[in-house]
MARFI-893975 format. One line per 10 residues: number of its first residue (from 1); their letters; for each residue x, y, z of C-alpha. Coordinates in nm, 3 decimals, padded with zeros to 5 digits. Example, Ala and Ser with C-alpha at 12.3 -4.5 7.8 and 13.67 -1.06 7.14 Angstrom:
1> AS> 01.230:-00.450:00.780 | 01.367:-00.106:00.714
% end
This chain:
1> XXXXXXXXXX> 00.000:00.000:00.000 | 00.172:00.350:-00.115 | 00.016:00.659:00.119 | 00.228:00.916:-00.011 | 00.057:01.161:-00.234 | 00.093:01.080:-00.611 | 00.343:01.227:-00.852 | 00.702:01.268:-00.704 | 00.933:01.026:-00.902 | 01.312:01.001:-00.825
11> XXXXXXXXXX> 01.454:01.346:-00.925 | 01.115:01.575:-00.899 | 01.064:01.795:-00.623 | 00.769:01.898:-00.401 | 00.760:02.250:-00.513 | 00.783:02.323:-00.864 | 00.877:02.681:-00.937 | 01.044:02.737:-01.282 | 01.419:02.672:-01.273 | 01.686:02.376:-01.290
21> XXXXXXXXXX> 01.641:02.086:-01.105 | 01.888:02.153:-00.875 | 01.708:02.474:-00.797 | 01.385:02.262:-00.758 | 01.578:02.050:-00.489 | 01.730:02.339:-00.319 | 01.386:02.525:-00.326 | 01.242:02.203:-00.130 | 01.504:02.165:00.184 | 01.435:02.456:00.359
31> XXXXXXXXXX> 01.095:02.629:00.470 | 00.787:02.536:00.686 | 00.623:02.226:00.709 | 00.550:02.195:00.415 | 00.176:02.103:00.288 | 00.113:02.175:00.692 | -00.154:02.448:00.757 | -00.092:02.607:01.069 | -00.317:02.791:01.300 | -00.234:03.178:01.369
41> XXXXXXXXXX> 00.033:03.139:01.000 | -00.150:03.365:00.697 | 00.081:03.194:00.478 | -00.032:02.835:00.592 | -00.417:02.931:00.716 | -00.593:02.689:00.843 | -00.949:02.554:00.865 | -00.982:02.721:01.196 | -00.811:03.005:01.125 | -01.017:03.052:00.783
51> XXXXXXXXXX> -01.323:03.030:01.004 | -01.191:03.249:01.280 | -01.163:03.534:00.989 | -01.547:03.560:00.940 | -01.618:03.622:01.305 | -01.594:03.993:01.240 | -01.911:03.987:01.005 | -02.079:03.737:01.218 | -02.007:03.992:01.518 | -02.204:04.248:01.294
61> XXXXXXXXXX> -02.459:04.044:01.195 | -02.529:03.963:01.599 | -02.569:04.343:01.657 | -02.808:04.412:01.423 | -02.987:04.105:01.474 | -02.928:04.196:01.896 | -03.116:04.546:01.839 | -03.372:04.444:01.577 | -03.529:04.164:01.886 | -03.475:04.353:02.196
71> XXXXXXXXXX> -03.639:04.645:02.365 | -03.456:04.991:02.299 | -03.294:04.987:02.627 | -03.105:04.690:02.503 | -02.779:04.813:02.314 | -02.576:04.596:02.087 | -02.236:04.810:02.167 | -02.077:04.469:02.309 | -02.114:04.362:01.953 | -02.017:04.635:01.752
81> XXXXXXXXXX> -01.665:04.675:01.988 | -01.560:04.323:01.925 | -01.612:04.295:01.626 | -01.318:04.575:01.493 | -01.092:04.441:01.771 | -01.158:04.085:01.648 | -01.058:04.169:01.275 | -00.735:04.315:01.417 | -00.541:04.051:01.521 | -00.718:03.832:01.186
91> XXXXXXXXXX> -00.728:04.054:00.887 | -00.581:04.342:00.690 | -00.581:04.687:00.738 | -00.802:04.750:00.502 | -01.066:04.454:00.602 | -01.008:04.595:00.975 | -01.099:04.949:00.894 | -01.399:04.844:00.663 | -01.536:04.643:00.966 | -01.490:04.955:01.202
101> XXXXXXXXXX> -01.639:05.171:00.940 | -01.932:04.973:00.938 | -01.976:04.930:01.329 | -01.947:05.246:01.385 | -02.194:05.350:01.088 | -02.406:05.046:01.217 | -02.428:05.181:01.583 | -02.516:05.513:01.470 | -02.760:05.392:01.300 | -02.943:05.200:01.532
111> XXXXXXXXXX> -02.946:05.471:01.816 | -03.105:05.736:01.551 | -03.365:05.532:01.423 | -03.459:05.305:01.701 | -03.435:05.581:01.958 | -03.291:05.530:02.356 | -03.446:05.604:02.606 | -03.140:05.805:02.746 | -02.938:06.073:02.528 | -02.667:06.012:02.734
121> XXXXXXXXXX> -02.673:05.646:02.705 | -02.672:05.673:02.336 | -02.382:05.882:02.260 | -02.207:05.721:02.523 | -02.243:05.414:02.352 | -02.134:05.499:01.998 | -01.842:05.720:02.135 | -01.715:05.347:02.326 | -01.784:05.207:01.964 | -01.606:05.442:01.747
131> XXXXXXXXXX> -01.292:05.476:02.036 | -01.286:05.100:02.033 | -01.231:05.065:01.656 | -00.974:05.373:01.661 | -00.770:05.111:01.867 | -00.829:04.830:01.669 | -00.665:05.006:01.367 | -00.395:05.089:01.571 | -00.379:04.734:01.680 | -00.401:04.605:01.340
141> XXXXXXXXXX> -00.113:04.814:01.275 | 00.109:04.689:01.518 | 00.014:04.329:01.427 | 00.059:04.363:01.079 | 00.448:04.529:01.140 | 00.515:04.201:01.328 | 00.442:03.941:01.115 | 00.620:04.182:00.861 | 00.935:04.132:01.027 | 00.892:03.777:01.125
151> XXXXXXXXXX> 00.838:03.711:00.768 | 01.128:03.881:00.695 | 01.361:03.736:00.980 | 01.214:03.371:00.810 | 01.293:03.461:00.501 | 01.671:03.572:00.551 | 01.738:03.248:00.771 | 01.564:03.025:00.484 | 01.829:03.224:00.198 | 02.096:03.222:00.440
161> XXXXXXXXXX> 02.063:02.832:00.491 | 02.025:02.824:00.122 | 02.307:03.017:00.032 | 02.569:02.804:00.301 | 02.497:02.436:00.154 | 02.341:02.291:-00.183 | 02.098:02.001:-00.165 | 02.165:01.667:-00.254 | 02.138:01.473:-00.560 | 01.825:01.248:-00.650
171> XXXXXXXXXX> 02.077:01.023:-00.724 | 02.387:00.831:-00.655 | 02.601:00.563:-00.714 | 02.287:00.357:-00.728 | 02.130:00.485:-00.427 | 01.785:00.707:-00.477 | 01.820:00.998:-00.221 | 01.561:01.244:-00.076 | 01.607:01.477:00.209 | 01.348:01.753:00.377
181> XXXXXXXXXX> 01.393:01.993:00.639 | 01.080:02.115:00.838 | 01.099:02.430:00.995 | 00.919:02.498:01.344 | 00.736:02.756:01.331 | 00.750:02.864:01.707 | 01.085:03.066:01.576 | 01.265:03.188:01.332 | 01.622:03.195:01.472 | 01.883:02.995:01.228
191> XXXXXXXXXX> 01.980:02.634:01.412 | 02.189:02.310:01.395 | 01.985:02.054:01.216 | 02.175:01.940:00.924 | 02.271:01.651:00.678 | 02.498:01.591:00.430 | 02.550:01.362:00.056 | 02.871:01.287:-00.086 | 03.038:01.002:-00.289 | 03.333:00.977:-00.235
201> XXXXXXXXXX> 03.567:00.713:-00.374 | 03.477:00.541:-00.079 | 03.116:00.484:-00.092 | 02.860:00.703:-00.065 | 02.892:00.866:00.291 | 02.651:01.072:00.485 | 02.594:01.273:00.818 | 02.277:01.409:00.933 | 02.293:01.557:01.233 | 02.227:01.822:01.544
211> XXXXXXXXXX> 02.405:02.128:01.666 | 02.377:02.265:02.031 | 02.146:02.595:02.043 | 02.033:02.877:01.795 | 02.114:03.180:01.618 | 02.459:03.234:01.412 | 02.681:03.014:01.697 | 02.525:02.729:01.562 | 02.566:02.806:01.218 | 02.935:02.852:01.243
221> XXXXXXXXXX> 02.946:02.537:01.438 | 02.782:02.392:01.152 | 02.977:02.587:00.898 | 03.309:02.422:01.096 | 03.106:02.040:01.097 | 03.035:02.048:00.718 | 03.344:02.167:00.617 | 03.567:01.902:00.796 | 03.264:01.639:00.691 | 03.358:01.742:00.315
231> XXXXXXXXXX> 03.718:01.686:00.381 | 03.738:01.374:00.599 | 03.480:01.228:00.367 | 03.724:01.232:00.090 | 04.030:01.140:00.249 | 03.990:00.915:00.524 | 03.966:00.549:00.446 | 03.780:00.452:00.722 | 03.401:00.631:00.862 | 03.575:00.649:01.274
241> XXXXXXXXXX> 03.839:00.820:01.082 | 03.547:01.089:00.938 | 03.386:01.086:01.269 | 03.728:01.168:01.446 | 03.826:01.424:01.237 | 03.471:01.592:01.322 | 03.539:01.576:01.675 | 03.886:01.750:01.618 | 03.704:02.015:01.454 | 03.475:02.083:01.696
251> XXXXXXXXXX> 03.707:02.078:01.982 | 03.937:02.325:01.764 | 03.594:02.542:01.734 | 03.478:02.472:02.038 | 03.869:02.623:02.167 | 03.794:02.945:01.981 | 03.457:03.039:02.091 | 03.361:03.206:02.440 | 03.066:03.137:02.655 | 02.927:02.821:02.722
261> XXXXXXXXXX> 02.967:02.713:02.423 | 03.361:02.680:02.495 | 03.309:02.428:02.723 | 02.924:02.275:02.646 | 02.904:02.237:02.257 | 02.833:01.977:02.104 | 02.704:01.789:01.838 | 02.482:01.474:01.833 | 02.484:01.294:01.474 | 02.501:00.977:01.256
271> XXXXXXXXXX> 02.722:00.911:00.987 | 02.652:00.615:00.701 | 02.873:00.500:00.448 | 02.723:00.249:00.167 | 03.048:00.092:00.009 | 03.062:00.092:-00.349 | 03.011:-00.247:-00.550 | 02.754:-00.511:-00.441 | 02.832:-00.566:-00.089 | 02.460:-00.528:00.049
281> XXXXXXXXXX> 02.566:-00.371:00.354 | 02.573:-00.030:00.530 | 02.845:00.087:00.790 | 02.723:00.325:01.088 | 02.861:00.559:01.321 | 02.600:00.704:01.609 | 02.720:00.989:01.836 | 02.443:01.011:02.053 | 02.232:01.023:01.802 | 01.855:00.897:01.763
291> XXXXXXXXXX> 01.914:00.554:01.595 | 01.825:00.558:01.217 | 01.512:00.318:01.054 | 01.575:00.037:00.837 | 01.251:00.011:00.621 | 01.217:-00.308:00.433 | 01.022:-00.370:00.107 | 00.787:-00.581:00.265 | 00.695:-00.293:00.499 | 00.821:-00.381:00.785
301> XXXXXXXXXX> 01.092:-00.115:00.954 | 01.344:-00.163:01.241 | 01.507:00.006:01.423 | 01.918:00.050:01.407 | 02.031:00.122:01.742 | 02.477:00.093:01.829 | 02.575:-00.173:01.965 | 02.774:00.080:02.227 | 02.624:00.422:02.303 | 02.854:00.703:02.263
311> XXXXXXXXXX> 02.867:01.033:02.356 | 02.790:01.323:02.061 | 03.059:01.487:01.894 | 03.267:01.752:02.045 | 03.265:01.567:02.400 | 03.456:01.259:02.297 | 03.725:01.304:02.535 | 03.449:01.272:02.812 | 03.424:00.907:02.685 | 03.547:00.580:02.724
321> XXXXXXXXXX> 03.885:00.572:02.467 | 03.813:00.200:02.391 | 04.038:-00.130:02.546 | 04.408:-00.098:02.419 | 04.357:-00.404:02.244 | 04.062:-00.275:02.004 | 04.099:-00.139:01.678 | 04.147:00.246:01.830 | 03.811:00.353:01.717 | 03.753:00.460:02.072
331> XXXXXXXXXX> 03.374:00.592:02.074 | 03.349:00.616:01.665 | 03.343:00.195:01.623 | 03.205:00.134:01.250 | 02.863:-00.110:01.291 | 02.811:-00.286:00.961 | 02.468:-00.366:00.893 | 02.267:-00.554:00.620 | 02.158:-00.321:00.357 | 01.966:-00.523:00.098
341> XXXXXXXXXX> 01.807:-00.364:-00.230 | 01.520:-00.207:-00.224 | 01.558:-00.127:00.179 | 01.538:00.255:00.271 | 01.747:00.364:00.529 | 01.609:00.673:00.719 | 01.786:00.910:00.919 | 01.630:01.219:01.149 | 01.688:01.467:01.412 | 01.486:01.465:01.738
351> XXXXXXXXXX> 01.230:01.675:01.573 | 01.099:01.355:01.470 | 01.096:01.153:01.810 | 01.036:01.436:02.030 | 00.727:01.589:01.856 | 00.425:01.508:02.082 | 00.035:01.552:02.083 | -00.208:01.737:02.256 | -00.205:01.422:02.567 | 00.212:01.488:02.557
361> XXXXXXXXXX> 00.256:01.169:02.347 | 00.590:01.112:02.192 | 00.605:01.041:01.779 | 00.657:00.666:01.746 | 00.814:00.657:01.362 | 00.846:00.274:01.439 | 00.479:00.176:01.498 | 00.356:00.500:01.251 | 00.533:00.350:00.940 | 00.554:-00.054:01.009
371> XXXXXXXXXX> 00.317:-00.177:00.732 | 00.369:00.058:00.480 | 00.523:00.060:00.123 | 00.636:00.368:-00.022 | 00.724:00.365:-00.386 | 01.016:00.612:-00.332 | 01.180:00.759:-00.101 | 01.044:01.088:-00.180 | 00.720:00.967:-00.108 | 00.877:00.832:00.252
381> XXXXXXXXXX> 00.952:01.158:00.356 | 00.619:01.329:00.232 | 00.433:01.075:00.463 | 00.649:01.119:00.776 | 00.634:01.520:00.748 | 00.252:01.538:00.668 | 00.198:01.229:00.992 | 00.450:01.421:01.261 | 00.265:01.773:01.151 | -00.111:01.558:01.205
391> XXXXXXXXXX> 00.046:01.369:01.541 | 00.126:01.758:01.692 | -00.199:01.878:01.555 | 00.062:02.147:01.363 | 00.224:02.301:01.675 | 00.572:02.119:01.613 | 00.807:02.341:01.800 | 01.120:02.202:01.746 | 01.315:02.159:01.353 | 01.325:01.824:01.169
401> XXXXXXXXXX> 01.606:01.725:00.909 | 01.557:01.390:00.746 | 01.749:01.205:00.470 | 01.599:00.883:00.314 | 01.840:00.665:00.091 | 01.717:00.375:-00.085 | 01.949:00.119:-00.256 | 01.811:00.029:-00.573 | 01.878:-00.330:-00.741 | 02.198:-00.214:-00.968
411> XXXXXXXXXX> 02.412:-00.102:-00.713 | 02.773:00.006:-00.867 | 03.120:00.186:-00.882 | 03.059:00.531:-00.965 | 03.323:00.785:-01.072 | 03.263:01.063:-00.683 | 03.078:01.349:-00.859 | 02.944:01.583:-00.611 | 02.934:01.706:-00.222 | 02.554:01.802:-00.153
421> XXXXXX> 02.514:01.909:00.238 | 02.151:02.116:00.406 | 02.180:02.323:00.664 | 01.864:02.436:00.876 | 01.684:02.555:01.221 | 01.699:02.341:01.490
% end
């Protein structure tokens, strides 16, 4: 049974704006959740919110329906005030001043030709009316100048994480790869969630992976990550070689930056390699990392947790170095696990497992997609996203990076072609 949505094939993207495909791909790794509607988001309304935004004219309605059934000593000012303040915080300026307009017109109204049996009353009542929608425009105002600069601190974040690392390719080395990063929406501050593609003459090795806090230290801890990722990737033979030069990098970061940070950053992440030829197998490093899925053809999925927990990257030295009579790996030992064709191997940050519901429920991505087929792993990661953003009822607070690789049937050498590596909010 395939749940995902129909039409993404191996290649096309979720968004389709005009442009390369490369542009398509880039254009679909950063940004909200996307498909999600989100109450309280104008850019992702939804049903409630869409609902919510005719209570102005149903607040109208009410008054004239209020004075039109009651004696004259009954007002319908209660009505007529909300409803301005009401369209405030919900629609545009314009909409908000029409609807103040009209309550104010409206109250006017009814006190002149229905009469009140006090004069004072009266004007007392349309002066609360008309003072009431004088600060819902000013309201409206400062509401609008908000979301204006949230929008515009979201939008510089979502270029700057564009502009730091491309997106990976559809393809490689026999392996079909998708990736998707879901924004919270709680903030707009630039995190640590990250992954990264790259063949290498190796295999085809990849990190995804999670930075300590927010804002532009984590992005030069990232920056610092990637790089070295890129490098190591290439040139060590072995993946606790890649994962060791990471945690020299961050400890040579870590050296150079005050606060906290000096002494508590850190990293948690996985790193994969798939081995070129047709050895069905795929070699894993976890640094404190949730464990990655395994999701078989038949639908069934599994969990891959290490065989020896570690601690995340950047506090190796806290950790046991390993016996003297190991191979040296010390906290980065290589697991080598059975990778047959047509298996997807799925890899997230805690956005995933920590997103809860409404009764504080944590996202099970074991039980959630045991029994399911997905025709690509495109379609995968559509289902996941659109599931975690129903299981939180679209009040995810916290960033998700995912990467899905599936190993097709024709799995060979390949001349290395290309580093592809996404940055994003934590």
């Amino acid at each position: 049974m395939d749940v995902a949505p129909p039409g993404p094939e191996a290649g096309r993207e979720q968004r389709r704006p005009a442009g390369s495909g490369a542009g398509r791909a880039r254009e679909r790794t950063v940004g909200k959740r996307d498909g999600a509607e989100h109450p309280g988001d104008p850019e992702h309304p939804s049903a409630l919110w869409r609902a919510a935004c005719w209570l102005p004219a149903l607040l109208l309605v009410a008054g004239e329906v209020f004075a039109f059934l009651t004696p004259p000593n009954y007002n319908s000012a209660p009505f007529f005030s909300a409803a301005p303040l009401v369209a405030a915080s919900l629609l545009s300026a314009r909409a908000t001043a029409v609807t103040a307009a009209i309550a104010v017109v409206a109250s006017v109204d009814i006190t002149v030709h229905r009469g009140s049996p006090s004069t004072g009353e009266s004007v007392t009542e349309n002066v609360t009316v008309l003072t009431v929608s004088l600060l819902a425009l000013g309201i409206n105002r400062v509401v609008r100048r908000s979301d204006s600069r949230l929008r515009s601190a979201r939008g510089i974040a979502e270029a700057a994480q564009r502009a730091v690392l491309p997106a990976p390719p559809a393809r490689l080395d026999g392996l079909r790869v998708a990736a998707r990063y879901v924004a919270a929406q709680a903030d707009a501050r630039i995190g640590g969630d990250l992954y990264a593609v790259q063949d290498t003459p190796h295999g085809a090795r990849l990190i995804v992976g999670d930075v300590r806090g927010k804002g532009l230290g984590a992005v030069e801890a990232v920056a610092v990550l990637i790089g070295a990722f890129r490098e190591a990737a290439e040139g060590e033979p072995t993946l606790a070689g890649v994962a060791r030069r990471l945690e020299h990098a961050l400890l040579r970061e870590g050296g150079r930056r005050a606060g906290i940070d000096q002494f508590e950053g850190f990293t948690t992440a996985v790193l994969a390699e798939v081995p070129h030829g047709d050895a069905p197998v795929v070699r894993l490093v976890n640094r404190g990392h949730p464990p990655p899925l395994l999701a078989h053809p038949d639908g069934t999925v599994a969990e891959v947790p290490p065989g020896a927990h570690a601690l995340p990257l950047g506090m190796g030295e806290l950790g046991d170095p390993g016996d003297p009579g190991d191979s040296g790996e010390g906290p980065d030992r290589v697991e080598e696990r059975a990778f047959p064709p047509g298996a997807t191997l799925l890899l997230f940050t805690d956005g995933v497992t920590e997103a809860r519901d409404a009764a504080g429920v944590f996202y099970d991505p074991v039980r959630r997609l045991a029994g399911r087929r997905f025709r690509s792993p495109d379609a995968l990661l559509d289902h996941l996203v659109a599931d975690v953003d129903r299981h939180t009822g679209g009040h995810g607070d916290d960033d998700m990076a995912l990467l899905a690789v599936r190993r097709t049937e024709h799995h060979h050498p390949s001349v290395p072609r290309r580093t592809a590596a996404t940055l994003h909010n934590e």
